[in-house]
N, CA, C and O of each residue as an XYZ file, in Angstrom:
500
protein
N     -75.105     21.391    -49.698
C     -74.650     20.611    -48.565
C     -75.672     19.513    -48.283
O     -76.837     19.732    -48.617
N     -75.383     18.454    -47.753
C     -75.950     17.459    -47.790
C     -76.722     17.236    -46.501
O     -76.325     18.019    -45.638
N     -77.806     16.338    -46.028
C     -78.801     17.021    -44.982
C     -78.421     15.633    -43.850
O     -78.794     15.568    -42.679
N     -77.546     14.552    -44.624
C     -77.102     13.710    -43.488
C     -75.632     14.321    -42.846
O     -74.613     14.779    -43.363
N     -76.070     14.083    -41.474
C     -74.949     14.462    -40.374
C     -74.557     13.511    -39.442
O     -74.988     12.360    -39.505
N     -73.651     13.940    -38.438
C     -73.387     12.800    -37.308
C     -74.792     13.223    -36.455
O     -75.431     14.268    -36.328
N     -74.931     11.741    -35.906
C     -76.041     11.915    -34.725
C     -75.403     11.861    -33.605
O     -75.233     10.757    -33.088
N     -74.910     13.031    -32.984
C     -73.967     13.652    -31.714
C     -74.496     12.455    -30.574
O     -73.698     11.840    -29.866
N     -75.961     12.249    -30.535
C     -76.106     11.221    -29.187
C     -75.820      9.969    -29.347
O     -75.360      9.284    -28.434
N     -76.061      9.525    -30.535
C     -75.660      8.085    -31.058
C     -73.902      8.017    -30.790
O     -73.302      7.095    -30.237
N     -73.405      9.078    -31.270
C     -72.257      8.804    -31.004
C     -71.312      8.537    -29.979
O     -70.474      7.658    -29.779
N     -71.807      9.853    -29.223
C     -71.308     10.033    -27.695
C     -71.770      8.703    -26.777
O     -71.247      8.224    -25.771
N     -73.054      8.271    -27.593
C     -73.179      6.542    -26.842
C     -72.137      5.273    -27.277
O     -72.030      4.126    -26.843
N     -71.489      5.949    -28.238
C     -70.266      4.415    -28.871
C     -68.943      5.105    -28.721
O     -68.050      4.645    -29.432
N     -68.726      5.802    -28.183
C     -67.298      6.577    -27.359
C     -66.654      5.530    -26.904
O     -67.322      5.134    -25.949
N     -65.850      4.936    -27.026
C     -65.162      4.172    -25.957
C     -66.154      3.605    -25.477
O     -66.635      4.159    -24.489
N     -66.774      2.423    -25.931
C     -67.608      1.427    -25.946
C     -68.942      1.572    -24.735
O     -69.416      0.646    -24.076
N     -69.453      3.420    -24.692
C     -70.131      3.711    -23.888
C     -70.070      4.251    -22.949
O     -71.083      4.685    -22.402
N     -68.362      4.465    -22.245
C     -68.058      4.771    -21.232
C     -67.355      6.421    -21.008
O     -66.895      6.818    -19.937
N     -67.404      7.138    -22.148
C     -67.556      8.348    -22.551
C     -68.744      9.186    -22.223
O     -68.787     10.328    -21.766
N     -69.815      8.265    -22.601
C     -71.532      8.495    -22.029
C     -71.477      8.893    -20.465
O     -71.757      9.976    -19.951
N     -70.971      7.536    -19.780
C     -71.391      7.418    -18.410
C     -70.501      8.387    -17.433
O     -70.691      8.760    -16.276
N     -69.400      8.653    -18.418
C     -68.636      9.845    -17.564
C     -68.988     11.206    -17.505
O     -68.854     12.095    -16.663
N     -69.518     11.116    -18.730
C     -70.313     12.722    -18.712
C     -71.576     12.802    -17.832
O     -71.616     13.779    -17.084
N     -72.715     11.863    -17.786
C     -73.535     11.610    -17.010
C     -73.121     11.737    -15.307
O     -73.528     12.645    -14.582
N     -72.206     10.590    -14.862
C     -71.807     11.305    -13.665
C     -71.547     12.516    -13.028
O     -71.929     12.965    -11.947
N     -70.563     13.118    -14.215
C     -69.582     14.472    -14.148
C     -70.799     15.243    -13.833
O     -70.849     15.733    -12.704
N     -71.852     15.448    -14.688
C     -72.784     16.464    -14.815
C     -73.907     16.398    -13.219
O     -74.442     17.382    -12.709
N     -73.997     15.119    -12.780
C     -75.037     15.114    -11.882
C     -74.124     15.178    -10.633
O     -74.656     15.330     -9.534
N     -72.885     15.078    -10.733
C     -72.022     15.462     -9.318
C     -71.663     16.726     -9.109
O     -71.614     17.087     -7.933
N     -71.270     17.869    -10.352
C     -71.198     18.910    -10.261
C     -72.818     19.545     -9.894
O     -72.987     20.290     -8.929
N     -73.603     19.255    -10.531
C     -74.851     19.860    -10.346
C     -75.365     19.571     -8.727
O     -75.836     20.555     -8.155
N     -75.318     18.600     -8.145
C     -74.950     18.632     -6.832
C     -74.304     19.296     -6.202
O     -74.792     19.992     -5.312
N     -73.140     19.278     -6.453
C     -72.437     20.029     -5.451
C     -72.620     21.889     -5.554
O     -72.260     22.706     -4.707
N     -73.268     22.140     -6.829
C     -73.714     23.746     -6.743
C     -74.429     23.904     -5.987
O     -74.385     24.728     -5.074
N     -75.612     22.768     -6.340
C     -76.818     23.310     -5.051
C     -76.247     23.535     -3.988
O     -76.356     24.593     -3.368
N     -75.319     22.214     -3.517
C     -74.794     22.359     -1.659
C     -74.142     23.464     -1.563
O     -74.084     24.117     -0.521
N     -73.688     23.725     -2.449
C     -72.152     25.160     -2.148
C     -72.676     26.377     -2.611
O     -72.071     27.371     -2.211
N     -73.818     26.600     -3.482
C     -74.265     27.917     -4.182
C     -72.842     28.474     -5.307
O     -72.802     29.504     -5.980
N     -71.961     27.561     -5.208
C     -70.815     28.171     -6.627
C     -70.999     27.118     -7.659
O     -71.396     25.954     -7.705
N     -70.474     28.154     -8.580
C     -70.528     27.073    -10.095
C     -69.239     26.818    -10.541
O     -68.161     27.410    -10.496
N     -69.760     25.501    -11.098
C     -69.458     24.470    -11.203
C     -69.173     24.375    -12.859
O     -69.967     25.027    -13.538
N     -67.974     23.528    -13.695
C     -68.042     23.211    -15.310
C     -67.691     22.098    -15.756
O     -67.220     21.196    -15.063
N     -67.858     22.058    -16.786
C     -67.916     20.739    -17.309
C     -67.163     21.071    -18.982
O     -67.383     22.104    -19.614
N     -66.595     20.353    -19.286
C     -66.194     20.782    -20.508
C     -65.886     19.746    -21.126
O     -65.342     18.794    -20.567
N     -66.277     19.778    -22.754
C     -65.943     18.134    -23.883
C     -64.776     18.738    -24.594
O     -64.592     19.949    -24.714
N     -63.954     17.730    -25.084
C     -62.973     17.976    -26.034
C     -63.188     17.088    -26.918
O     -63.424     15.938    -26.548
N     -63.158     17.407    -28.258
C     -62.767     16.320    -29.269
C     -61.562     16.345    -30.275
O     -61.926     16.684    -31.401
N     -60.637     16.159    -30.197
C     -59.981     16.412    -31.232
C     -59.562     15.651    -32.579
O     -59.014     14.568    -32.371
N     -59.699     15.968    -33.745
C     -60.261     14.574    -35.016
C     -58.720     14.635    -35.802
O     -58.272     15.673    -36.290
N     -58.036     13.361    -35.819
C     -56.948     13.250    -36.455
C     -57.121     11.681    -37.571
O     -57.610     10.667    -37.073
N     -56.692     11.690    -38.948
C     -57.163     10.986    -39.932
C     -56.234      9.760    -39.517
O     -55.187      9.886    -38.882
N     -56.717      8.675    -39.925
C     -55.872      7.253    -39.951
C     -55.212      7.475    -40.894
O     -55.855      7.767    -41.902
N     -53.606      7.445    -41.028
C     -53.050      6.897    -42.317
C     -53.988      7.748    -43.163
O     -54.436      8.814    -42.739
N     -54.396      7.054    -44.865
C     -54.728      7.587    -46.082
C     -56.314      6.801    -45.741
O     -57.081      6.896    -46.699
N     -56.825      6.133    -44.651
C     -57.841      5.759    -44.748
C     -59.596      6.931    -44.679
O     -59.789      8.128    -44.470
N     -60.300      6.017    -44.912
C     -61.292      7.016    -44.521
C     -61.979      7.096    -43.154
O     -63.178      7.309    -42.971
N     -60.931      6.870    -42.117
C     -60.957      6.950    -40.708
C     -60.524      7.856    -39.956
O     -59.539      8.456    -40.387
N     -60.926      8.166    -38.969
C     -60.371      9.111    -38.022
C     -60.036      8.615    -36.564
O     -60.403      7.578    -36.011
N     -59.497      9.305    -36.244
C     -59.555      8.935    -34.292
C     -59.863      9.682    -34.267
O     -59.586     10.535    -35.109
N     -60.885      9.925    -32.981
C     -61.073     10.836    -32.068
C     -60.799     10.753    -30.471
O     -61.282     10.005    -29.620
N     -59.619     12.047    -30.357
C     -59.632     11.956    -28.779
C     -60.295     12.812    -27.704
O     -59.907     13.919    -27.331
N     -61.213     12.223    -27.320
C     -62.297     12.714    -26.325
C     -62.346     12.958    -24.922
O     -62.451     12.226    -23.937
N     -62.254     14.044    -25.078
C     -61.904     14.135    -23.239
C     -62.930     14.811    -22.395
O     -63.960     15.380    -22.755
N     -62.667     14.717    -21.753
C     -63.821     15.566    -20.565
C     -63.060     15.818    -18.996
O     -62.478     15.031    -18.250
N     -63.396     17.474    -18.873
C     -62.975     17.889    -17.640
C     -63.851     18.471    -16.871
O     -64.569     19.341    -17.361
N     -63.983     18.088    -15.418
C     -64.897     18.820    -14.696
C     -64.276     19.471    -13.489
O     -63.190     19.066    -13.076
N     -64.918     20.466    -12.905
C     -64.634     21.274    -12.040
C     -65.699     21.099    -11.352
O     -66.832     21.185    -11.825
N     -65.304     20.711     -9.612
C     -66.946     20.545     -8.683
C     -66.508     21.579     -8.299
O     -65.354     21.796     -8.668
N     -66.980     22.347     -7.676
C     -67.081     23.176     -6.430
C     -67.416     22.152     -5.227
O     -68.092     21.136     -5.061
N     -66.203     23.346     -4.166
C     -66.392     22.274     -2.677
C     -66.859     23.304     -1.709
O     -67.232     24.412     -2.094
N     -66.845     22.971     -0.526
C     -67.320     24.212      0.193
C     -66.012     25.214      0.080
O     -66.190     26.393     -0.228
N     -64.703     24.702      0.341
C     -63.468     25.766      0.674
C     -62.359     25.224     -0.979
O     -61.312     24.615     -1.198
N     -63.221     25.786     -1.609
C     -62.255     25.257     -3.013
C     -63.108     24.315     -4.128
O     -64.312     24.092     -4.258
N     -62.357     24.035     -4.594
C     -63.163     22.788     -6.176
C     -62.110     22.157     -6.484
O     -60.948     22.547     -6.363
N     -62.589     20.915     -6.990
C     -61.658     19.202     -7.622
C     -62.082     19.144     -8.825
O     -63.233     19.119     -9.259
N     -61.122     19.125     -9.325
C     -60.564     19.211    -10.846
C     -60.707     17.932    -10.855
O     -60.480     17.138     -9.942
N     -61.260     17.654    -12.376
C     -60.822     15.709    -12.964
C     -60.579     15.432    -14.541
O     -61.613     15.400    -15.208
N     -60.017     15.336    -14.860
C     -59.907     15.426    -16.373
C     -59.665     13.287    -16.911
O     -59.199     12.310    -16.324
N     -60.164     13.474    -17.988
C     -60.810     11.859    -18.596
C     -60.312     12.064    -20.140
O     -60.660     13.071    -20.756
N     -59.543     11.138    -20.695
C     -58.784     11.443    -22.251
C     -58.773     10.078    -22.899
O     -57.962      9.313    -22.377
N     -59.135      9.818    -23.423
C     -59.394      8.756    -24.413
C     -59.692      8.502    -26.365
O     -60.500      9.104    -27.073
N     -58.988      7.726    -26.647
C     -59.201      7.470    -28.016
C     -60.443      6.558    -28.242
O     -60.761      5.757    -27.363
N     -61.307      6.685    -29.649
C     -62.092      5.828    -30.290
C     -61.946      6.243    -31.913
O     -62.263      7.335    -32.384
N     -61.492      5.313    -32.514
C     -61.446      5.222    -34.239
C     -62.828      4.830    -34.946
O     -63.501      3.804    -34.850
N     -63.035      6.109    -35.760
C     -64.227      6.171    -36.612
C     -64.446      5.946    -38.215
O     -63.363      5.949    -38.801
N     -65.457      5.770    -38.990
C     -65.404      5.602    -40.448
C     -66.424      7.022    -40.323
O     -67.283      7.325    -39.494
N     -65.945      7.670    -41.449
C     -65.903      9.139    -42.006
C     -67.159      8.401    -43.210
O     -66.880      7.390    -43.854
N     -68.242      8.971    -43.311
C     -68.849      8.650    -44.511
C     -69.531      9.896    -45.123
O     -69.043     11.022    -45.027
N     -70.667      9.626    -45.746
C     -70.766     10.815    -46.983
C     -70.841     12.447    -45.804
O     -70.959     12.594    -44.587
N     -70.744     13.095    -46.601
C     -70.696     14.654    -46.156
C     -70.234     14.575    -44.759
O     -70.564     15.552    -44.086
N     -69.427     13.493    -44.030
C     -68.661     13.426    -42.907
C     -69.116     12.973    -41.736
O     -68.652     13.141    -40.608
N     -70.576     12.066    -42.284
C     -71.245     11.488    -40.881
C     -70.080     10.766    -40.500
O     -69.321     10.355    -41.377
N     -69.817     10.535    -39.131
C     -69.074     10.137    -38.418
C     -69.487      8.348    -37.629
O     -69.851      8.609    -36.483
N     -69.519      7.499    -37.742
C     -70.228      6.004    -37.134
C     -69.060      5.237    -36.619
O     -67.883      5.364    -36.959
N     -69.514      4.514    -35.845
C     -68.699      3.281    -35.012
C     -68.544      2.314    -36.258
O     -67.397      1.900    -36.422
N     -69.605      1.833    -37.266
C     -68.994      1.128    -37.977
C     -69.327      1.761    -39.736
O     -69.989      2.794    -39.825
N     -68.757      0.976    -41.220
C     -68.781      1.763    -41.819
C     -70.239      2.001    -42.497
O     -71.077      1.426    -41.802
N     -70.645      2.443    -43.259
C     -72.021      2.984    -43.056
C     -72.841      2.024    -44.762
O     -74.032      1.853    -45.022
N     -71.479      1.565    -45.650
C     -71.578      0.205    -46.375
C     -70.630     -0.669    -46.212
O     -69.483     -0.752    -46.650
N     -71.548     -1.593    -45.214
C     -70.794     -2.775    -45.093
C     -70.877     -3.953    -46.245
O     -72.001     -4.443    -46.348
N     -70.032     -4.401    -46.986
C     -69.942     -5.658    -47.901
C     -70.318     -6.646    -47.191
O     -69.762     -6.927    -46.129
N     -71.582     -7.487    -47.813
C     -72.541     -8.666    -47.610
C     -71.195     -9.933    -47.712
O     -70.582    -10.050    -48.774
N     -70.939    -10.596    -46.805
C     -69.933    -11.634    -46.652
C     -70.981    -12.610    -47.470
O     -72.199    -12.438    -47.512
N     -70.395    -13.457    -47.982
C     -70.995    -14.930    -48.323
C     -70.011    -16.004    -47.420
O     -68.941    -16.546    -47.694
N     -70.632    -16.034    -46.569
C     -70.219    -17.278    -45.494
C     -70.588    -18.918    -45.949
O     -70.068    -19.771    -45.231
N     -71.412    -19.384    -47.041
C     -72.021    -20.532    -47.731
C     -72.908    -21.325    -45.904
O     -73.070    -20.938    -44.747
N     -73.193    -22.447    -46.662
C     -74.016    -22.652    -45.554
C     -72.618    -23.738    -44.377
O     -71.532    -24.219    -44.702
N     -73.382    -23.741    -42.989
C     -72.569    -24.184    -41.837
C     -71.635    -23.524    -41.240
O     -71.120    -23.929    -40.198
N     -71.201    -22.082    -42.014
C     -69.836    -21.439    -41.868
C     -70.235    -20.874    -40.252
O     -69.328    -20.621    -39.459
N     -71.473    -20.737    -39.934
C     -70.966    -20.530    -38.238
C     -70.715    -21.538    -37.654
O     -70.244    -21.290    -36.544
N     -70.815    -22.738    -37.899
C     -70.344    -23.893    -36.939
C     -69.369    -24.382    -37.529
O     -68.764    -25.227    -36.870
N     -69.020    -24.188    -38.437
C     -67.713    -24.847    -38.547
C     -68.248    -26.433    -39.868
O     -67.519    -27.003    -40.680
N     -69.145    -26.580    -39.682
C     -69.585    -27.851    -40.463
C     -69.543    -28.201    -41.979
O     -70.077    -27.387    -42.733
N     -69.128    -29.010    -42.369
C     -68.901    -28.865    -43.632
C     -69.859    -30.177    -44.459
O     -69.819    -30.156    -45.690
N     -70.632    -31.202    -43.828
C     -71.394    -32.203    -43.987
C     -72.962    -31.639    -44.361
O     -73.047    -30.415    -44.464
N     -73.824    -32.186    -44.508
C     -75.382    -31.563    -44.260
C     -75.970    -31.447    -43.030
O     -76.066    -32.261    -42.112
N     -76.367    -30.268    -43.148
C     -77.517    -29.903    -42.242
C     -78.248    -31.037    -41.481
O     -78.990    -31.624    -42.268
N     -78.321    -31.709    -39.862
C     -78.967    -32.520    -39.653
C     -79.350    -33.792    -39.844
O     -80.354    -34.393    -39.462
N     -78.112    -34.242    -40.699
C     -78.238    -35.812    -40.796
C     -77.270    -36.031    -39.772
O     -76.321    -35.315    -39.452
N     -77.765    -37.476    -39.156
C     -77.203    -38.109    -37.925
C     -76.729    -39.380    -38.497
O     -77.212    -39.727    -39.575
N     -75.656    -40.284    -37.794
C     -75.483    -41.269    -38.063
C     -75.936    -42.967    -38.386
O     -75.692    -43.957    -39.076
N     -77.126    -42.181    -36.853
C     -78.030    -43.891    -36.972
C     -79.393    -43.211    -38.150
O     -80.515    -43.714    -38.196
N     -78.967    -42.043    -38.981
C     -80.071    -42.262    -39.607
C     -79.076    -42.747    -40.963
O     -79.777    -43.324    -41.795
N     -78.138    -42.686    -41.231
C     -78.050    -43.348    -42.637
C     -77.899    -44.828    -42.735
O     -77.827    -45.370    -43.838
């Protein structure tokens, strides 16, 4: 077996362009709050579920997260479900993008659009 893997934090940081992160972060420091105030516990729970693109070497993943606060007379439920599409690479690391990207040859000016030389001006010719 091969010793590269997904890096679970790297990932959970490119979830839905980060905002997978910040929900779990909340979830966790509002429930953990509200135990202290109430003395009941409180959960938190991740879902992932991995379904393939087509014949590609992609996946979606739909990521969810549910929390349970405790209140003083009861607890609030919240549940969060979202897609993000991944490239699958060797032994199944999982990345936001693919892990060999092909070197474009853009030639020169291709970010501006220019197709003349570099820096010649008019009143200089």
């Amino acid at each position: 077996m091969s010793n590269s893997h997904t890096n679970i934090a790297e990932l959970i940081g490119e979830l839905n362009a980060g905002i997978y992160e910040q929900q779990i972060n909340s979830a966790l420091s509002d429930i953990a709050a509200h135990v202290c105030e109430t003395g009941k516990e409180g959960q938190l729970t991740l879902t992932f579920k991995v379904k393939q693109i087509a014949d590609s070497s992609q996946v979606s993943i739909e990521h969810s997260l549910k929390s349970v606060v405790p209140k003083l007379r009861g607890k609030v439920t919240e549940e969060h479900s979202t897609q993000t599409p991944l490239h699958v690479g060797r032994a199944g690391t999982l990345t936001i993008f693919p892990d060999k990207q092909q070197a474009m040859d853009m030639g020169a000016g291709a970010a501006t659009g220019r197709t003349d030389s570099i820096g010649s001006r008019e009143e200089d010719k």
